[in-house]
Backbone as JSON, one array per atom type, in Angstrom:
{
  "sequence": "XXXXXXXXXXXXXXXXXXXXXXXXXXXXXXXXXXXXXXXXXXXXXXXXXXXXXXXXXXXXXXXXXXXXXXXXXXXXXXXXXXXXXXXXXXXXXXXXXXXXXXXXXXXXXXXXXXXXXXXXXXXXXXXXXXXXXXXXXXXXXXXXXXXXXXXXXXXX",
  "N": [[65.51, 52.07, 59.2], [65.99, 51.46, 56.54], [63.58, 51.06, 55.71], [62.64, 53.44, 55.21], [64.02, 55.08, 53.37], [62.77, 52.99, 51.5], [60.21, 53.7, 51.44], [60.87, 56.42, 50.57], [61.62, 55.88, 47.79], [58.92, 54.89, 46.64], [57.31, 57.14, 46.59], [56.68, 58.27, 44.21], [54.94, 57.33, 43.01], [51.98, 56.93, 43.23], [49.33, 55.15, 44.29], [45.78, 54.7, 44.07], [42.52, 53.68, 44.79], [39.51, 54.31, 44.63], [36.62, 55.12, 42.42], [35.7, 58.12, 42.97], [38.12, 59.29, 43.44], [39.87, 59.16, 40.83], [37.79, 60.61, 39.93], [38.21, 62.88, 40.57], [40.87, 63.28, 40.81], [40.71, 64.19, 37.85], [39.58, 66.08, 37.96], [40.92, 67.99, 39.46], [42.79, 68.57, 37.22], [41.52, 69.73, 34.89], [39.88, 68.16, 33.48], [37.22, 67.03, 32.8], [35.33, 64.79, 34.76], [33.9, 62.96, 34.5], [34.8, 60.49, 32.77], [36.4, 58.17, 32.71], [34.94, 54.93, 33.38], [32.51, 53.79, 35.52], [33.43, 51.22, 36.38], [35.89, 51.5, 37.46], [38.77, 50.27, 38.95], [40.96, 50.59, 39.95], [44.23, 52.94, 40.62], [46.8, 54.48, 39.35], [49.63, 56.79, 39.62], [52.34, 58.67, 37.81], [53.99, 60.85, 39.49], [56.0, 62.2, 38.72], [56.2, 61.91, 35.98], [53.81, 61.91, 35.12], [52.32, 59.73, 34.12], [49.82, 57.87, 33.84], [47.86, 55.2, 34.93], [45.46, 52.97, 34.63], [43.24, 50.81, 36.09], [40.25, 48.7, 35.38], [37.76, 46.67, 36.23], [36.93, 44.73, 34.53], [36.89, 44.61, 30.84], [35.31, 46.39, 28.96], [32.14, 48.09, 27.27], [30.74, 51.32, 26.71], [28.86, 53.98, 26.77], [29.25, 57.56, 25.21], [28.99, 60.01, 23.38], [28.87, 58.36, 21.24], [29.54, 54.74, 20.83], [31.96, 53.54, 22.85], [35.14, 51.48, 23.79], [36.35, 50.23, 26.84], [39.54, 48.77, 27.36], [40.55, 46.21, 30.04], [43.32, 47.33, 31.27], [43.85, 51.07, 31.21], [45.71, 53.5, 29.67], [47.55, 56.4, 30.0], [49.51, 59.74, 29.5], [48.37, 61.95, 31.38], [48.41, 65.37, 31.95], [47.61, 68.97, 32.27], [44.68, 69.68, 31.56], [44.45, 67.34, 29.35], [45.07, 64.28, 28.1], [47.43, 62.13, 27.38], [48.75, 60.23, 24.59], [47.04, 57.8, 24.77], [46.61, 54.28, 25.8], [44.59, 51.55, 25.33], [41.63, 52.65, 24.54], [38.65, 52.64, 22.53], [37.0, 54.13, 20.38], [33.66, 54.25, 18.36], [32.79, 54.79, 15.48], [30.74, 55.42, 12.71], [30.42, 52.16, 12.05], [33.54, 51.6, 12.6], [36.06, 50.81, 14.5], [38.1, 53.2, 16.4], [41.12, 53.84, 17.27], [41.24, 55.85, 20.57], [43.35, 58.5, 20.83], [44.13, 60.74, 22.0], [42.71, 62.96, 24.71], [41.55, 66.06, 25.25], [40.73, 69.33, 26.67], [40.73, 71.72, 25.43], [39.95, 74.72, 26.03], [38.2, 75.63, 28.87], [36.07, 77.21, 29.06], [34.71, 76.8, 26.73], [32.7, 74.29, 26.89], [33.72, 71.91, 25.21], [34.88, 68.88, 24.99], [37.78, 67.65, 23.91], [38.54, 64.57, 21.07], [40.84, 63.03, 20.25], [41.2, 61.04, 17.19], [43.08, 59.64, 15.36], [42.9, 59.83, 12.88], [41.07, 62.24, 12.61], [40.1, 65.08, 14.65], [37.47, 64.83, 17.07], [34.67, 66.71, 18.35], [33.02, 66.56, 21.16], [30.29, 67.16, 23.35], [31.15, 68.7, 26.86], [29.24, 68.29, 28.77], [28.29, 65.43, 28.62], [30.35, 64.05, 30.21], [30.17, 64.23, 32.54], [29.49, 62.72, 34.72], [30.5, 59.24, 35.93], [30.29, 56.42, 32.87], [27.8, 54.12, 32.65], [29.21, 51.01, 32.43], [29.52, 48.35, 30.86], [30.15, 44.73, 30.37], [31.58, 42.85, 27.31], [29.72, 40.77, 25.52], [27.45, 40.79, 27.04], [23.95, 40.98, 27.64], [23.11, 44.05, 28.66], [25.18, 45.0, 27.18], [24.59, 44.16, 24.24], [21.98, 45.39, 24.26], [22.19, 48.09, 23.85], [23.76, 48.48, 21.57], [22.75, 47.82, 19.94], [20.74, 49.96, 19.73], [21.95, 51.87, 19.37], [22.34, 51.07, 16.98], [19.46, 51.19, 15.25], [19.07, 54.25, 15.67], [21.26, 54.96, 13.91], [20.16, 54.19, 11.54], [17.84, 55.92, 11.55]],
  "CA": [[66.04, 53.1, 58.34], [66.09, 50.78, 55.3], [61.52, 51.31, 55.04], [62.05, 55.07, 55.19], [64.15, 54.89, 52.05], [62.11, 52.33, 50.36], [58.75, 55.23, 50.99], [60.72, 57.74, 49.44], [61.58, 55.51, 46.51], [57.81, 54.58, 45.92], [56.72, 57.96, 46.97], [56.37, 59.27, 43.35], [54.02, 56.2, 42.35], [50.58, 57.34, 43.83], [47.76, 54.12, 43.83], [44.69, 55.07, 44.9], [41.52, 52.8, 44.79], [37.76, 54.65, 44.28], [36.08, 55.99, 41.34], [35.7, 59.48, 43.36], [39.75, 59.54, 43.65], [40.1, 59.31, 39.57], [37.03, 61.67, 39.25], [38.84, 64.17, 41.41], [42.08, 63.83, 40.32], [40.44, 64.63, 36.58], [38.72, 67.12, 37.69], [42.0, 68.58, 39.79], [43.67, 68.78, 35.99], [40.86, 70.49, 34.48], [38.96, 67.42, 33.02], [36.07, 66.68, 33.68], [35.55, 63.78, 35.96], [33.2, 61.45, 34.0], [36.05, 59.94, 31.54], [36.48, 56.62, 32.67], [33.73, 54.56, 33.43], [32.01, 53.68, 36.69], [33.51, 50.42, 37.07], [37.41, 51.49, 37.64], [39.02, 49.36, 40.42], [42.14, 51.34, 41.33], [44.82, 53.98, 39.29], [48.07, 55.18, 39.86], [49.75, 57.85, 38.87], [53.57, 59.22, 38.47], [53.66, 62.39, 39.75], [57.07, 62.76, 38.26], [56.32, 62.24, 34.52], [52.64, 62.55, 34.73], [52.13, 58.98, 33.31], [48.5, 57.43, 34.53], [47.33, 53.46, 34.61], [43.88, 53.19, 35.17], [43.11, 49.58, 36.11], [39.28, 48.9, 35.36], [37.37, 45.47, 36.75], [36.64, 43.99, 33.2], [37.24, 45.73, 29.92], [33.68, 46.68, 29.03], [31.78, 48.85, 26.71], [30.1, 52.77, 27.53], [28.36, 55.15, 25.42], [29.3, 58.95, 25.51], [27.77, 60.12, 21.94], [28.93, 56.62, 20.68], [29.86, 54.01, 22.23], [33.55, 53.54, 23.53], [35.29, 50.34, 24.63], [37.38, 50.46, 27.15], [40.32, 47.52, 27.91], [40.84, 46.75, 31.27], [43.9, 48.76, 31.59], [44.03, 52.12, 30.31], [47.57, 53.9, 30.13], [47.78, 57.9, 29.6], [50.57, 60.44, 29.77], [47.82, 63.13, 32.32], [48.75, 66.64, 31.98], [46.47, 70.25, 33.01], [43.91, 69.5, 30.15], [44.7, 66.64, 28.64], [45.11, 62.68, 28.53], [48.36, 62.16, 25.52], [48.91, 58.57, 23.9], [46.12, 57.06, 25.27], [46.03, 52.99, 25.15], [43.18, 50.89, 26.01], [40.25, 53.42, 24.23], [38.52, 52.75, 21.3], [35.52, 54.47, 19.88], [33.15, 53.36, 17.27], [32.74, 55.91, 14.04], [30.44, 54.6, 11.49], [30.87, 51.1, 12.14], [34.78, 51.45, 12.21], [36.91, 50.84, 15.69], [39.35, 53.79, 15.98], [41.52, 53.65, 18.92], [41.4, 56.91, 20.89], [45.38, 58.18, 20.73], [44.13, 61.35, 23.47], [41.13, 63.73, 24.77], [42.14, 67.46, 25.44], [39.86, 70.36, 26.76], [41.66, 73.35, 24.96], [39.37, 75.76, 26.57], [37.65, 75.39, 29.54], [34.69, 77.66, 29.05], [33.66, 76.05, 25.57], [31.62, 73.19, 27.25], [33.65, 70.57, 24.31], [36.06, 67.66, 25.08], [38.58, 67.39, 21.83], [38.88, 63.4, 21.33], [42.04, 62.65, 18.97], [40.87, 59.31, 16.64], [44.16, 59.43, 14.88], [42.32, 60.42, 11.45], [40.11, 63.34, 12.87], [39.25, 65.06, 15.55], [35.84, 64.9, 17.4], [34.25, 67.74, 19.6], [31.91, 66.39, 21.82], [29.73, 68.21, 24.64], [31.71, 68.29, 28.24], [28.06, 67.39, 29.63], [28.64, 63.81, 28.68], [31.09, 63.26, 31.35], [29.66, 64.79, 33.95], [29.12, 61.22, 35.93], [31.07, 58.31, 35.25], [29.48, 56.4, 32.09], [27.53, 52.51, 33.11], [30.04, 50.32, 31.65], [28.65, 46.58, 30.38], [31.27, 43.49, 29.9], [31.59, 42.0, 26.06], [29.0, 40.01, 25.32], [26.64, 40.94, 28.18], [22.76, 41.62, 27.8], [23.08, 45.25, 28.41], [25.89, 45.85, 26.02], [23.74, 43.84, 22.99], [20.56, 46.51, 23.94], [22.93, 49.41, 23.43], [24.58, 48.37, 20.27], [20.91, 47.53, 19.14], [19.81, 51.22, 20.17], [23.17, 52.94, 18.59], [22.11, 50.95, 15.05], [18.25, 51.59, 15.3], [19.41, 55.53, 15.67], [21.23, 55.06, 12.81], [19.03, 53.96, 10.21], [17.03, 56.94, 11.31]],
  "C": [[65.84, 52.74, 56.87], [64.56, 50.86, 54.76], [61.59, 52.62, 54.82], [62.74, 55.49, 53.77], [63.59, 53.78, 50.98], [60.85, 53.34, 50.3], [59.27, 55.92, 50.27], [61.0, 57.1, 48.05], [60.05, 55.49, 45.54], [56.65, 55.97, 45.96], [56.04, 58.91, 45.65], [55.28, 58.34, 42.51], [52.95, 56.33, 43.03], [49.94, 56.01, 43.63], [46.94, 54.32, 44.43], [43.24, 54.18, 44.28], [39.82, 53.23, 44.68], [37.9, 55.56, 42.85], [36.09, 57.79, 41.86], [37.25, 60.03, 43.33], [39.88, 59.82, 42.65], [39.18, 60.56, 39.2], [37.8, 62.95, 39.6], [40.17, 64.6, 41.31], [41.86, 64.5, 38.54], [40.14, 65.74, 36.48], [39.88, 68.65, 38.38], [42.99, 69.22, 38.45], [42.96, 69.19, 35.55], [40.5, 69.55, 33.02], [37.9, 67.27, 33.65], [35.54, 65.03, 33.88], [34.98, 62.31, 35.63], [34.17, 60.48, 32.97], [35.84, 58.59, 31.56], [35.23, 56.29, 33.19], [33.24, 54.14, 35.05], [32.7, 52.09, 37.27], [35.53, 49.95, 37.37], [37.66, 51.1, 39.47], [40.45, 50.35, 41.03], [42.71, 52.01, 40.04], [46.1, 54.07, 39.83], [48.59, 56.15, 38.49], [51.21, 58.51, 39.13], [53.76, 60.47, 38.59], [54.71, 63.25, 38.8], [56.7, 63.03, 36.22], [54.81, 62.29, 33.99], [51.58, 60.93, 33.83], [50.9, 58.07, 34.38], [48.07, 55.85, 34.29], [46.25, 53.65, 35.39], [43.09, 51.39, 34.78], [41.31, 49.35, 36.34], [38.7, 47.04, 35.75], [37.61, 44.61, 35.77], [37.2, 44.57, 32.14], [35.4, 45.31, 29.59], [33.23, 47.9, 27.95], [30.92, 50.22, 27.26], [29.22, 53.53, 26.4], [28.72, 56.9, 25.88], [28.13, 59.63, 24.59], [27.76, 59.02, 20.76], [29.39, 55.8, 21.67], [31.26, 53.61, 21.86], [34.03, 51.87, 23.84], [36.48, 50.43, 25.4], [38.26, 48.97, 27.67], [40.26, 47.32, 29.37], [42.12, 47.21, 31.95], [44.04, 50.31, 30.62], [45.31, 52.97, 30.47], [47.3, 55.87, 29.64], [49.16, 58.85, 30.14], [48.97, 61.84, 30.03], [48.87, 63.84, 32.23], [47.62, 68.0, 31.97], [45.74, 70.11, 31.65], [43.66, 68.72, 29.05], [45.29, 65.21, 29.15], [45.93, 62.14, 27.36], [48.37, 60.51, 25.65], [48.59, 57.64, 25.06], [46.11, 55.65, 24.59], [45.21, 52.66, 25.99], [41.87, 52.05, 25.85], [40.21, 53.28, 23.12], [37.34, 53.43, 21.31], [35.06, 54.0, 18.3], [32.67, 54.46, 16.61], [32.18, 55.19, 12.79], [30.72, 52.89, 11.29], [32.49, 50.67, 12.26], [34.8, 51.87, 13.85], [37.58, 51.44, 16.07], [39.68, 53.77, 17.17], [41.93, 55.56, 19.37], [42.95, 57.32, 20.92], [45.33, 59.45, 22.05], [42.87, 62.08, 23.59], [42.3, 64.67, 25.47], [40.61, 68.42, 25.93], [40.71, 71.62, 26.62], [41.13, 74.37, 25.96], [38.26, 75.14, 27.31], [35.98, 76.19, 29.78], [34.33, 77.26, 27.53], [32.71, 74.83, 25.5], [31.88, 72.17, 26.19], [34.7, 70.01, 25.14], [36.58, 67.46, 23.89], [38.7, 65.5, 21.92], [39.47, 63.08, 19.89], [41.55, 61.35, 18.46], [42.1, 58.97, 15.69], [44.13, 59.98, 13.74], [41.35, 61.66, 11.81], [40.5, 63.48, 14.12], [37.67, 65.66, 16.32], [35.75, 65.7, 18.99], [32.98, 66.78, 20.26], [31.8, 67.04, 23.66], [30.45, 67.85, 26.13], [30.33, 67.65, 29.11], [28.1, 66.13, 29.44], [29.34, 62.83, 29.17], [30.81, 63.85, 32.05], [29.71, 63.64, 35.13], [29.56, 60.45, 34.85], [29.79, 57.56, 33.93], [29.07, 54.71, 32.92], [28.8, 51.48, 32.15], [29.42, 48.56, 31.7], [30.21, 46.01, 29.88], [30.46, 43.26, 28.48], [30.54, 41.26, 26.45], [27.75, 40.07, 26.16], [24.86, 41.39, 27.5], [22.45, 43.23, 27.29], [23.86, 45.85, 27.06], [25.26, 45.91, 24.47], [22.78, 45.01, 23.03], [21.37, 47.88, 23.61], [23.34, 49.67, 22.41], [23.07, 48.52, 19.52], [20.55, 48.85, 19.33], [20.6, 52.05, 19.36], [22.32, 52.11, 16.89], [20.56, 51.16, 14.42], [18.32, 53.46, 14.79], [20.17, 55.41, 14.01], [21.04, 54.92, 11.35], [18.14, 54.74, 10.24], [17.19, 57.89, 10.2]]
}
C-alpha cells in the first residue's frame, strides 16, 4: 500500500530518457523539436508547474545561426510556445557571451523562433531546429573548426 502512495507522490515528476521523447514533447507544446542538441541523455518534467531539466552528456557547443553553448544541465519553466528563465544557454553575439534568459514562438505560422538575450531580442528562422543541432565538447577538434568557420564568415 505504502509503493502505491509513493507513485502517486512521484507521479507529477515525468523522466524520460531519448532525444525523440524531448523532440516530441517540444513539438507537443508547439516548439519545434530541434532546440536542444543531439546529445541530451535524459529530461524531466513537472507536469504541475511546467518546470523542465534537460540533462545533456557533456556541456558542449552547437551552431543554429551562431553558435550556442549549452551546460550540461539546462533548466526551463516549458509552457504552449515557450521555454521562460532559461539557465544553462548561452549564445555568442559579436564576440560577446549572452546567456539565453528564454525562446518563444509567438506565432506559429511565421516560420521565426523569438530568442530573449536579455538586451535584445533575436528572430531566427524555425528551419534551424528542425533536427537536433551536432553538439561538440569544449575544447574538441570539431568545436575549434566551427569557431574558425563562424570568424572566417565574419571578416567577410
Amino acid at each position: 500500500m505504502s509503493l502505491f502512495f509513493l507513485l502517486l507522490l512521484l507521479l507529477p515528476f515525468i523522466t524520460l530518457s531519448s532525444q525523440s521523447s524531448i523532440r516530441n514533447l517540444l513539438e507537443a507544446r508547439g516548439l519545434p523539436g530541434g532546440l536542444f542538441p543531439d546529445n541530451v541523455e535524459s529530461y524531466s518534467l513537472d507536469v504541475k508547474t511546467g518546470e523542465l531539466e534537460v540533462q545533456l552528456q557533456n556541456p558542449c557547443f552547437a551552431r543554429f545561426e551562431n553558435r550556442v553553448y549549452f551546460d550540461s544541465v539546462v533548466k526551463a519553466n516549458l509552457s504552449y510556445g515557450g521555454l521562460v528563465g532559461l539557465q544553462g544557454l548561452t549564445q555568442e553575439e559579436l564576440f560577446l557571451w549572452l546567456p539565453v534568459k528564454g525562446i518563444a514562438v509567438n506565432d506559429s505560422t511565421s516560420g521565426l523562433v523569438l530568442f530573449d538575450i536579455g538586451v535584445a531580442h533575436k528572430q531566427i528562422s524555425r528551419s534551424l531546429f528542425e533536427d537536433p543541432p551536432v553538439c561538440y565538447p569544449p575544447g574538441s577538434i570539431m568545436e575549434k573548426i566551427e569557431k574558425r568557420k563562424m570568424d572566417i564568415q565574419l571578416q567577410r
